[in-house]
BAFI-3210 file (N, C-alpha, C; in Angstrom, 3 decimals, decimal comma, padded with zeros to 6 digits):
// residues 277
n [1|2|3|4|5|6|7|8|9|10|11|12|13|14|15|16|17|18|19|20|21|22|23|24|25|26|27|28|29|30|31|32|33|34|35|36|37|38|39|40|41|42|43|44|45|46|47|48|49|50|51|52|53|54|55|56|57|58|59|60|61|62|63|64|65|66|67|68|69|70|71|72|73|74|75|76|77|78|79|80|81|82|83|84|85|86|87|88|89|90|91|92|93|94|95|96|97|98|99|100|101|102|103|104|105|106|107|108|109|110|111|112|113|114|115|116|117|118|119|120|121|122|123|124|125|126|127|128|129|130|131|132|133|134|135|136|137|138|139|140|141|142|143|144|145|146|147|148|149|150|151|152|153|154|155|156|157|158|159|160|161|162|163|164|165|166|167|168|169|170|171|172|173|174|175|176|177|178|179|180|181|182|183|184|185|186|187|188|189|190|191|192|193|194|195|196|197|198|199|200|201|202|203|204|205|206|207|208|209|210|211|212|213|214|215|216|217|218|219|220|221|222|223|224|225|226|227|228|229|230|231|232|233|234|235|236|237|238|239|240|241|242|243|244|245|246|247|248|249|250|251|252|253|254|255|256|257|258|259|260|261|262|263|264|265|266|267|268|269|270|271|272|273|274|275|276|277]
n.u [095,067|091,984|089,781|086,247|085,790|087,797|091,322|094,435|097,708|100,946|104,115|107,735|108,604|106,318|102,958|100,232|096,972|093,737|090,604|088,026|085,572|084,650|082,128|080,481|081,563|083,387|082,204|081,494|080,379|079,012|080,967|083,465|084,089|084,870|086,768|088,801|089,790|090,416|092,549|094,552|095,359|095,803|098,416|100,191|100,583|102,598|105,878|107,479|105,933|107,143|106,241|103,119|100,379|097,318|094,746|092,532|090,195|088,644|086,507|086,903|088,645|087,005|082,990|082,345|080,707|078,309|075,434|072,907|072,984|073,068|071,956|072,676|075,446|074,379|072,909|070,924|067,514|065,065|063,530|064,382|064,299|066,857|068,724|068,989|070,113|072,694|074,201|074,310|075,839|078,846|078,689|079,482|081,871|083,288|083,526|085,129|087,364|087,877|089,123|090,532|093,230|094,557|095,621|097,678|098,814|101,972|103,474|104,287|102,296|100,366|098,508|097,218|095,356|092,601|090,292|087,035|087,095|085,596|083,438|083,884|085,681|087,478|087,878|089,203|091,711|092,842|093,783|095,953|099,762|100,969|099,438|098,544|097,935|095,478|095,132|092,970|091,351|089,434|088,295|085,530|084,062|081,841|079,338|077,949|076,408|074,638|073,107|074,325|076,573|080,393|081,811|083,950|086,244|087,187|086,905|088,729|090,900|091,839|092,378|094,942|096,349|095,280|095,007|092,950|090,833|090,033|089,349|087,279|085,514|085,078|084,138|081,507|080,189|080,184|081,840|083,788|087,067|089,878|092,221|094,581|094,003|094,663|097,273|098,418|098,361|099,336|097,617|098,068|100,891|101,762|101,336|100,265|099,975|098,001|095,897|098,423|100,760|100,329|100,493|103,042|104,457|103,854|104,404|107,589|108,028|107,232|109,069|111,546|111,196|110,897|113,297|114,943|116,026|114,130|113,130|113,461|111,845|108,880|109,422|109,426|107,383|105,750|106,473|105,723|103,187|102,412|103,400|101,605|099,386|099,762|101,557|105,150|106,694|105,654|106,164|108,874|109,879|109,158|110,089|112,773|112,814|111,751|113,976|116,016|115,938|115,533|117,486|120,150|120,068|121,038|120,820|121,790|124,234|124,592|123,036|124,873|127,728|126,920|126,394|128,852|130,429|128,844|127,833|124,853|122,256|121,056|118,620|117,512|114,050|111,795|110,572|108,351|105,311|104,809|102,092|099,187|096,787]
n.v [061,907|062,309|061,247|060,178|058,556|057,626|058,243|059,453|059,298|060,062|059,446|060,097|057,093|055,435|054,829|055,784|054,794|055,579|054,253|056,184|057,334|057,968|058,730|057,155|054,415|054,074|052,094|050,376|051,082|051,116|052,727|053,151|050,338|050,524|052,506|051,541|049,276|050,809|052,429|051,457|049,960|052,283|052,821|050,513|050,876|053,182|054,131|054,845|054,032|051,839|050,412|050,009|051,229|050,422|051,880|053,071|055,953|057,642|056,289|053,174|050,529|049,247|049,030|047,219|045,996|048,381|047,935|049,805|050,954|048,550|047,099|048,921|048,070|045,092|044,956|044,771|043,907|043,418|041,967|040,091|036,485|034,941|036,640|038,341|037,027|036,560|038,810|039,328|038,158|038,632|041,089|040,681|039,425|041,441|043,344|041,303|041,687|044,135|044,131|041,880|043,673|044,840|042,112|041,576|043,855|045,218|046,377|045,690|045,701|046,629|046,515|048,520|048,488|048,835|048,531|048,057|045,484|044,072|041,731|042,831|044,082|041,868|040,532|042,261|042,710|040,513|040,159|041,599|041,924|041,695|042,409|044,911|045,636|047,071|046,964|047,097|046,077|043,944|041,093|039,748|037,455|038,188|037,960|035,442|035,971|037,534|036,183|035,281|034,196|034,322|036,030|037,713|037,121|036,508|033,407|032,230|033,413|033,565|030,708|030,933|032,558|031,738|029,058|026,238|025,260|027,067|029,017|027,973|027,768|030,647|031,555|029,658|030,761|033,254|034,593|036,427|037,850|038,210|040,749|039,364|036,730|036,535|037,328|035,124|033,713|034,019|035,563|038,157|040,937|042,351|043,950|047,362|049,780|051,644|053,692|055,172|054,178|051,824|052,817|053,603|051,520|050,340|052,118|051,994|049,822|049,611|051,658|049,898|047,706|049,639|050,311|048,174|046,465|047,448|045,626|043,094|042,926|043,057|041,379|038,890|039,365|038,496|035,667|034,563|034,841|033,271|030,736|030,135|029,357|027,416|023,573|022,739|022,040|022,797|026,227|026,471|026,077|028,214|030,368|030,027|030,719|033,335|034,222|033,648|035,540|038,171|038,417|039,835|042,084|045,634|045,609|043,724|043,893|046,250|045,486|043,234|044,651|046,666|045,035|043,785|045,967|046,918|049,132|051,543|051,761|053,172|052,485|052,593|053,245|051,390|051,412|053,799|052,808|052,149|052,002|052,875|054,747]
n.w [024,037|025,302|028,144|029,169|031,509|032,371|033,833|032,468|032,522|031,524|032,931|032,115|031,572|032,033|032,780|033,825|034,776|035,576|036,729|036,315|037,873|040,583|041,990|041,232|042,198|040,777|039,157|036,196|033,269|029,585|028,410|030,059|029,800|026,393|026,917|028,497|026,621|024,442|025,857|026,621|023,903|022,895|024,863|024,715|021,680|021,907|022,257|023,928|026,455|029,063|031,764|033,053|035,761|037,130|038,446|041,092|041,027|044,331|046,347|045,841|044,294|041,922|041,694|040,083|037,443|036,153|037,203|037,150|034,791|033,107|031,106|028,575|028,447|028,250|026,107|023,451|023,900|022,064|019,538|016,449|018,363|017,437|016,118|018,228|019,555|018,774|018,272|020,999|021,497|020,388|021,142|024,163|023,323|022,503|024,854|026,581|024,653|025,257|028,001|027,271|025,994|027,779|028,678|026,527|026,180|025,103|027,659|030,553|033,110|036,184|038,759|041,104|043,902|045,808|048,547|047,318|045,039|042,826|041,011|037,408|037,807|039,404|036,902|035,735|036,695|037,037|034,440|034,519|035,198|037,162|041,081|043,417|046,890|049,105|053,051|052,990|051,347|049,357|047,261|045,190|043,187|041,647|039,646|040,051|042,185|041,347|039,305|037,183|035,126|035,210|032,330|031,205|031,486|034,358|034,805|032,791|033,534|036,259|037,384|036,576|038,220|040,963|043,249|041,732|043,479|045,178|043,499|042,232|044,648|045,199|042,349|042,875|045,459|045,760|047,655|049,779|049,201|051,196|051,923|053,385|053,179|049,997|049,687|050,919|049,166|046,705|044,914|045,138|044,886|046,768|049,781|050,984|053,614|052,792|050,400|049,454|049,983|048,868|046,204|046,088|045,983|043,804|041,990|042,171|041,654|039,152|038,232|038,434|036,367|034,374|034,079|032,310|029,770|027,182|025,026|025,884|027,834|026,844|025,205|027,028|028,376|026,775|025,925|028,478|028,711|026,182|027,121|029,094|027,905|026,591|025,280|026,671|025,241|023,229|024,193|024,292|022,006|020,823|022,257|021,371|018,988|018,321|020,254|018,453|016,708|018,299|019,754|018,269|018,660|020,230|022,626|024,212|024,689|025,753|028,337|029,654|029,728|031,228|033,784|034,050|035,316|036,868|036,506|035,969|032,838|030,182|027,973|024,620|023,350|021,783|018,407|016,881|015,894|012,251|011,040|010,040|011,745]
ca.u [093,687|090,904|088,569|085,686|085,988|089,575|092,536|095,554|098,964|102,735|105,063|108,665|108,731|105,759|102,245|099,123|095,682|092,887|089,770|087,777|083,902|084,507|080,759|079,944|082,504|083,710|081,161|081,887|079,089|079,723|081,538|084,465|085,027|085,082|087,832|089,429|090,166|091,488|093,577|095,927|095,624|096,895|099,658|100,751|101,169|103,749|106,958|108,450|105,844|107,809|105,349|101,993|100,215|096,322|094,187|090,912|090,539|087,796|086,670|087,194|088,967|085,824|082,317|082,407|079,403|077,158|073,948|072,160|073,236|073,279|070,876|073,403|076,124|074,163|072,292|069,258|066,449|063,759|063,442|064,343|065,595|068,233|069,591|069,516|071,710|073,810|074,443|074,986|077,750|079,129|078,904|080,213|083,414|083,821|083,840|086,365|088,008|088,441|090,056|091,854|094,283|095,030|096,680|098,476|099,690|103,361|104,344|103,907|100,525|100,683|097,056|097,073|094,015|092,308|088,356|086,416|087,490|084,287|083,027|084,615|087,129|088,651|088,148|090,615|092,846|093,225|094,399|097,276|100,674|100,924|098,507|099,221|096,564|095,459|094,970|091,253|091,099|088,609|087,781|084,830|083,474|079,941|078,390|076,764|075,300|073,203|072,859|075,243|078,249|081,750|082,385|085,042|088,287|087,971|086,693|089,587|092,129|092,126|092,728|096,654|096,752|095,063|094,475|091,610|089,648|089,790|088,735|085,747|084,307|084,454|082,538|079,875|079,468|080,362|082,356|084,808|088,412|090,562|093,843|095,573|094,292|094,994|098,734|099,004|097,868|100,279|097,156|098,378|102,563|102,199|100,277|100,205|099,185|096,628|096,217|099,694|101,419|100,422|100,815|104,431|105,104|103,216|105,798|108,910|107,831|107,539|110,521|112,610|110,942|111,569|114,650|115,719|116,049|112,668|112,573|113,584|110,586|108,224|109,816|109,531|105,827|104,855|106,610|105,075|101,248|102,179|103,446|100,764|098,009|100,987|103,109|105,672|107,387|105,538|107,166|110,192|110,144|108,148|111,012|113,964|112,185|111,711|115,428|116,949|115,436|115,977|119,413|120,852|119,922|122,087|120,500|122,278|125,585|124,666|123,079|126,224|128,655|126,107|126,547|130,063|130,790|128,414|127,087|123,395|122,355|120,003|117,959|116,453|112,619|111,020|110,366|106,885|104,562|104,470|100,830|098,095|095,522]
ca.v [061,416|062,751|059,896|060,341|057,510|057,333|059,428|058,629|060,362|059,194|060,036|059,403|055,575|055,163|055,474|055,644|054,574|055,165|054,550|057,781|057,651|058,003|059,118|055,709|053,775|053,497|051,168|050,077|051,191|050,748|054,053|052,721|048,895|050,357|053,104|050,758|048,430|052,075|053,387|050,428|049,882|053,228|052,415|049,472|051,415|054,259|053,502|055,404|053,537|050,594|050,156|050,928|051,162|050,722|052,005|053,939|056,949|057,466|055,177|051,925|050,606|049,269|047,922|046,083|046,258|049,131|047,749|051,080|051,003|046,843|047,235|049,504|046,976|043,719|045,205|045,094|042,335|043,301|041,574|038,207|035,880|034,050|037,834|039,239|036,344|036,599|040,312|039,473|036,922|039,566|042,104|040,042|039,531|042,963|043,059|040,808|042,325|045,037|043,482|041,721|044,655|045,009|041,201|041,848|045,490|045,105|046,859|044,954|046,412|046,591|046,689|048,748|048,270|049,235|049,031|046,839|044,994|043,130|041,363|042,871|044,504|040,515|040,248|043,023|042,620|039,052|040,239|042,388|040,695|042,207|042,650|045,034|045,643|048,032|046,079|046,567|045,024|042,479|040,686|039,158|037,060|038,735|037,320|034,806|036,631|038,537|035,253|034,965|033,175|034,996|036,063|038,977|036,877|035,868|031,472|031,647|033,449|033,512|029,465|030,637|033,137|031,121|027,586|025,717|024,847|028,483|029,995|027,248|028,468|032,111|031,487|028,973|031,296|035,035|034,912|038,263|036,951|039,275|040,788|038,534|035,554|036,865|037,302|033,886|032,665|034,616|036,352|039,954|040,690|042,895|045,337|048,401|049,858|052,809|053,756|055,928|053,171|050,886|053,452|053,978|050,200|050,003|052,813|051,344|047,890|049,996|051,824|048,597|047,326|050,528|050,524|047,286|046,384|047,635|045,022|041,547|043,053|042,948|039,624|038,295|038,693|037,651|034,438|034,279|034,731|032,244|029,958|029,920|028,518|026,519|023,157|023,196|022,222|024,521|027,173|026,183|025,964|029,626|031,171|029,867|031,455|034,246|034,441|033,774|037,028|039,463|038,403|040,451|043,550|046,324|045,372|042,581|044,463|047,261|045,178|042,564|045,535|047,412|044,036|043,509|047,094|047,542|050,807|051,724|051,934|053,482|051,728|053,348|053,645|050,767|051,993|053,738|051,782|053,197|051,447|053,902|054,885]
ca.w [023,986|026,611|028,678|030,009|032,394|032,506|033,983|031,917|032,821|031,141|033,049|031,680|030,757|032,767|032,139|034,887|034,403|036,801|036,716|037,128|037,978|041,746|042,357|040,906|042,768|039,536|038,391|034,446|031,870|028,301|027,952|030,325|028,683|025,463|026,787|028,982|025,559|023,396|026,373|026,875|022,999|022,513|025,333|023,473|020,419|022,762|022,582|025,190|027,842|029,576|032,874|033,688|036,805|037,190|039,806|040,636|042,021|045,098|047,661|045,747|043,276|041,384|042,140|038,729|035,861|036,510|037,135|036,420|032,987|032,276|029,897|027,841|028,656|028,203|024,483|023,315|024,083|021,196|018,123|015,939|019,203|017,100|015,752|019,647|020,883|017,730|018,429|021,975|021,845|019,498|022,386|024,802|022,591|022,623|026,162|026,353|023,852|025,788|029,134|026,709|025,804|029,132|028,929|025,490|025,750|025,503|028,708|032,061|033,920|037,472|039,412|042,529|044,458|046,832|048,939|046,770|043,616|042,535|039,773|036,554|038,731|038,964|035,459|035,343|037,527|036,238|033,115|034,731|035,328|038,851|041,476|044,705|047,412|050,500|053,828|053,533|049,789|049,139|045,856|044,983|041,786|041,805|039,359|040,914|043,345|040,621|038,595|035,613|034,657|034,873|031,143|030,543|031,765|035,534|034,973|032,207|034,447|037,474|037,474|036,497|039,501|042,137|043,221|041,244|044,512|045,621|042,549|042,212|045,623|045,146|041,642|043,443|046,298|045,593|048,873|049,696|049,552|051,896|051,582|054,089|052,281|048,586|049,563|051,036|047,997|045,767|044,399|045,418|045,049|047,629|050,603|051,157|054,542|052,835|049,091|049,334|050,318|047,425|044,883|046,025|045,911|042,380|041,242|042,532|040,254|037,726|037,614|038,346|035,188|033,377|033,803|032,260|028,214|026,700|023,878|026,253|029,065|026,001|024,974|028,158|028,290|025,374|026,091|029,287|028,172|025,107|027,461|029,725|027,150|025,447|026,332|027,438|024,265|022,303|024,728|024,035|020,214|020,866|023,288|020,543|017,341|019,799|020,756|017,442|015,900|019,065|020,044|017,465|018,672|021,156|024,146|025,248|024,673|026,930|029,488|029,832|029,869|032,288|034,705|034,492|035,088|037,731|036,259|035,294|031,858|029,888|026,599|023,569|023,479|021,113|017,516|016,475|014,348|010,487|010,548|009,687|012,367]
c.u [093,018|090,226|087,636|085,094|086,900|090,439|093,730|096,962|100,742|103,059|106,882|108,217|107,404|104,295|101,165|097,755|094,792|091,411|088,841|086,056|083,984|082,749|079,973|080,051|083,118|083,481|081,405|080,447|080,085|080,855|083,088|084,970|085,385|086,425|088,710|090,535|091,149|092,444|094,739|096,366|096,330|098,730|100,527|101,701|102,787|104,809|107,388|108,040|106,673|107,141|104,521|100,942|098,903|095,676|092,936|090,996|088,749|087,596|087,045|087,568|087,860|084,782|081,865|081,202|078,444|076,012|072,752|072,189|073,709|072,854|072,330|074,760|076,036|073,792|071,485|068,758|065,467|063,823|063,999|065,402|066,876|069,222|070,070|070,526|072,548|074,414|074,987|076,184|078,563|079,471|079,715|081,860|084,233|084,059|084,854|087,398|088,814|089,655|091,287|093,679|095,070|096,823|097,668|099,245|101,211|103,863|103,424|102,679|100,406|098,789|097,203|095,298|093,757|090,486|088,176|086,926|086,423|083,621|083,752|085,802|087,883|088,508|089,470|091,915|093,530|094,093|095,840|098,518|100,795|099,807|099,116|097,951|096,793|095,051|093,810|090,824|090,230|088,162|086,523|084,774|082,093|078,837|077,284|075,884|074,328|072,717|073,342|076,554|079,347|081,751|083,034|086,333|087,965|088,095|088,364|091,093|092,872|092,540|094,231|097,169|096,190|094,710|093,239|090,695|088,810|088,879|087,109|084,819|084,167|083,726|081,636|079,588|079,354|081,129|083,471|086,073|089,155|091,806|094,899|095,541|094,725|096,721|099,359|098,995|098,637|099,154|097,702|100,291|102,992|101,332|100,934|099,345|097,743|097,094|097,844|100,573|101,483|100,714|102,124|105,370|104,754|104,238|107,145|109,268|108,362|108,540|111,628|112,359|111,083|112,721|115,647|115,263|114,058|112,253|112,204|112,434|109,170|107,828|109,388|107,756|105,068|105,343|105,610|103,644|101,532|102,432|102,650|099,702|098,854|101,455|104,230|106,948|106,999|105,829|108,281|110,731|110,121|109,377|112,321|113,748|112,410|113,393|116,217|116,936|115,968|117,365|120,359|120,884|121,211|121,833|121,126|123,360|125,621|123,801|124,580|127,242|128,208|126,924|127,955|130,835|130,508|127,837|125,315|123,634|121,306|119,598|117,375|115,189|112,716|110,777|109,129|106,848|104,325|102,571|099,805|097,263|094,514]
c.v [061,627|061,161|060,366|059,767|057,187|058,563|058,499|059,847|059,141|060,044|059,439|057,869|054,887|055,703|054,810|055,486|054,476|055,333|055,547|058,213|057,044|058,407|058,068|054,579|053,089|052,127|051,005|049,733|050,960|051,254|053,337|051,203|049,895|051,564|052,875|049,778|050,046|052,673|052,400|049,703|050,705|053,254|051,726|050,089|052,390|053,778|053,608|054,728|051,977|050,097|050,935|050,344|051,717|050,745|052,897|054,939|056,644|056,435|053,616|052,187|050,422|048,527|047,363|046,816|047,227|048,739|048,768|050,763|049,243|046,986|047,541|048,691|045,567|043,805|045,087|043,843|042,468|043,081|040,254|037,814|035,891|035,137|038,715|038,502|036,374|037,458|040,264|039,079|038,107|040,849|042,023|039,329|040,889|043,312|042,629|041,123|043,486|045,261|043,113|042,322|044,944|043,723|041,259|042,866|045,155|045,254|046,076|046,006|046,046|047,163|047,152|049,021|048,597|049,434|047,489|046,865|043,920|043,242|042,279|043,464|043,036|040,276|041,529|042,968|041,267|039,226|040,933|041,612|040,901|042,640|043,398|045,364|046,248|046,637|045,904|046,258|044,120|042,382|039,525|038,963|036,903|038,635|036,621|035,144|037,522|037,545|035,306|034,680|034,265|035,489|036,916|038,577|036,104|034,465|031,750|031,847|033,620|032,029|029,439|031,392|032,355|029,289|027,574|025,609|025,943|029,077|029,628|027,461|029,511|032,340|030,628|029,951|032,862|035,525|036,150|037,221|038,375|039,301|039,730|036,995|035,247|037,073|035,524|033,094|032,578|035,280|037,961|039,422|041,176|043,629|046,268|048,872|051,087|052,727|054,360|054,816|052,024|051,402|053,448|052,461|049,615|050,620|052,456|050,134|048,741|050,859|051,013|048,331|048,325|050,628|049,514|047,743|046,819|046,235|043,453|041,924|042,676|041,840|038,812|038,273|038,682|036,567|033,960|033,826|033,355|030,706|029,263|029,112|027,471|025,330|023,597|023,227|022,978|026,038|027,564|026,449|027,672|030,446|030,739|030,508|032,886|034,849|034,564|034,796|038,262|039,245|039,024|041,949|044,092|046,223|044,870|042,770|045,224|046,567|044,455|043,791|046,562|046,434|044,145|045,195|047,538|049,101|050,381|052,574|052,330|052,876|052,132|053,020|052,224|051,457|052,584|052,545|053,002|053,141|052,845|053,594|054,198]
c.w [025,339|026,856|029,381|031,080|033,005|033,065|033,732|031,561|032,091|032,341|033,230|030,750|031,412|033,216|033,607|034,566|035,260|036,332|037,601|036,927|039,624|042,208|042,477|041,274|041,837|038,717|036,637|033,888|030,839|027,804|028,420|029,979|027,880|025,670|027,428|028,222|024,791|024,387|026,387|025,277|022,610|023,432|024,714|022,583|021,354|023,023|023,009|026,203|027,862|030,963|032,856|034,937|036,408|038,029|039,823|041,786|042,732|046,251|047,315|044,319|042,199|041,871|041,208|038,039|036,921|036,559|036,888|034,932|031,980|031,269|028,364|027,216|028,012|026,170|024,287|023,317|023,218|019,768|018,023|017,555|019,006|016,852|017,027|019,926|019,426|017,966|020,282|022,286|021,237|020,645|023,332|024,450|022,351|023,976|026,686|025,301|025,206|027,212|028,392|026,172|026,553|029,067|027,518|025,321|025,971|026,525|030,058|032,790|035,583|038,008|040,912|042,951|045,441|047,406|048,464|045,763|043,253|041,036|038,135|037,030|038,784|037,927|034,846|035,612|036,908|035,389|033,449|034,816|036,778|039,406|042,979|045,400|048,703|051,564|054,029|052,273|049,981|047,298|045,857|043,189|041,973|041,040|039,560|041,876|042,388|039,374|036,895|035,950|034,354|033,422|030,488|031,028|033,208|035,296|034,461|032,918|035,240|038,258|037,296|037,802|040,749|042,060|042,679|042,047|045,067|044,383|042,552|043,336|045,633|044,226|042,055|044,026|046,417|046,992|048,654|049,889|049,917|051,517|051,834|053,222|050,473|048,783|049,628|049,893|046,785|044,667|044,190|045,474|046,411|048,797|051,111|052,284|053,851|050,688|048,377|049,452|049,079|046,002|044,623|045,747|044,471|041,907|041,472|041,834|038,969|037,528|037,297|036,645|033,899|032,967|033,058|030,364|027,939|025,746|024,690|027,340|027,983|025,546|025,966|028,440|028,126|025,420|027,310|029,272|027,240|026,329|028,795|028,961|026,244|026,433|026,726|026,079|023,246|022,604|024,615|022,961|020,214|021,084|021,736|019,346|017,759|019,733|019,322|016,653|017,008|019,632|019,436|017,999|020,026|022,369|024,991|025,197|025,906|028,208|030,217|030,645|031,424|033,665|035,284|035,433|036,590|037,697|035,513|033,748|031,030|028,189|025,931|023,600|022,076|019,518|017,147|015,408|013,659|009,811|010,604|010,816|012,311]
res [x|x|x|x|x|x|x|x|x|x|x|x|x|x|x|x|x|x|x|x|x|x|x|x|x|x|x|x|x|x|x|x|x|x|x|x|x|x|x|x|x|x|x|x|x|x|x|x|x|x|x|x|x|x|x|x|x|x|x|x|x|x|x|x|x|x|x|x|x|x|x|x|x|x|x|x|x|x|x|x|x|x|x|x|x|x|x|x|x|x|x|x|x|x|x|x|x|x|x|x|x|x|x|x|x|x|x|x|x|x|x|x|x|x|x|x|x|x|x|x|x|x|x|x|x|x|x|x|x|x|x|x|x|x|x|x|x|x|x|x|x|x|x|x|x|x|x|x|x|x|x|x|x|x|x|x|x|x|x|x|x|x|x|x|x|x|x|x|x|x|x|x|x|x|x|x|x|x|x|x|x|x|x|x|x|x|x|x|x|x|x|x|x|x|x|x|x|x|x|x|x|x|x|x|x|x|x|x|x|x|x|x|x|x|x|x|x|x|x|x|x|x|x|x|x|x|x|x|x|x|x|x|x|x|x|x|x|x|x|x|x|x|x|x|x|x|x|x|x|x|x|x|x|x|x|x|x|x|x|x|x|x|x|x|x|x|x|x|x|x|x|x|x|x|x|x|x]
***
């Protein structure tokens, strides 16, 4: 599948995603949500990927919603009120929709970053499970500074990656939050002195993570996400339902044996889906 927003490379167990409107500073019009949501949908579906690694090519990683092209973005303002904002909420679920894929795709998602990451750029990143970052990184929640309310992911989740107090002053004030203080925070996993540097520490995650059981990395987080919006006993119940179905499988033979052994081991690919297009 071609993008015309996107550069999207497998390679092996291990699939790359960059955003690719460097001219733009890879600014997000409609074109890139809506192929942002089908590229990591189609990942998903791939059963060979087991890590992927997202990043932008050019001077920054992104400077969030294209303001040129809001309009295109936001939808149309002419006609019945009650049918525009019906059609917008509607829009705006699609939107989120589309981030969303990001946090559901089976295979762990790794965010290398770099420059600026602003306004839907932390709505993306958010959604990743990993976050790595250049030493001149900054993130902003930029909304407010152009007068609207967060609404493609950061309010809802950036409250599990960072302290509550923190998050609540970068949406009041649109302040830049720097590398040094995004590590302390356990926002970022990692830095990278230049973009080479973070790419090589993004790929090194993701081979680790390639290399382990495909089905229990999968397992693992999809428990995780569930048990983030879940108690703690509905985690629990979740993770044992969970366990009593995939425990059967060859995985946990050839890891064990792998362990005791001290040898590396390699794990069959995931099954396609039979589901129709």
């Amino acid at each position: 599948m071609t993008y015309e927003t996107l550069e999207v490379k497998i390679e092996g167990h291990i699939a790359h995603v960059a955003f690719n409107r460097p001219s733009s500073l890879n600014a997000m019009n409609g074109t890139m949500f809506g192929e942002i949501g089908k590229a990591f949908r189609a990942l998903d579906e791939n059963p060979s990927v087991r890590a992927i690694i997202l990043s932008g090519n050019g001077k920054h990683f992104t400077a969030g919603l294209d303001l040129k092209e809001s309009g295109a973005v936001l939808g149309a303002t002419e006609g019945d009120p009650a049918r525009i904002r019906e059609k917008l909420r509607r829009h705006i679920l699609w939107l989120q929709d589309c981030f969303t894929a990001i946090e559901t795709c089976r295979a762990p998602v790794i965010a290398a970053i770099h420059g600026a990451c602003v306004g839907a750029g932390v709505d993306v990143i958010t959604a990743c499970d990993m976050r790595i970052a250049t030493k001149d990184t900054f993130f902003t929640i930029q909304e407010i500074n152009v007068g609207i309310v967060a609404d493609v992911g950061t309010l809802q989740r950036a409250p599990h990656v960072l302290p509550f107090g923190i998050v609540k002053e970068m949406a009041y004030t649109g302040r830049k939050m720097f590398t040094d203080e995004a590590l302390r925070l356990g926002f970022i996993n990692n830095v990278g002195d230049d973009i080479a540097a973070v790419h090589e520490l993004a790929l090194s995650m993701a081979q680790e993570i390639a290399s382990k059981s495909p089905l229990a990395v999968a397992g693992t987080k999809a428990i995780l996400n569930h048990a983030r919006d879940h108690s703690v006993a509905d985690g629990l119940d979740y993770v044992a339902t969970w366990n009593s179905g995939m425990l059967l499988g060859e995985d946990l033979m050839k890891a064990a044996s792998a362990a005791l052994t001290r040898q590396s081991v390699s794990f069959d690919n995931l099954l396609e889906s039979d589901d129709p297009d």
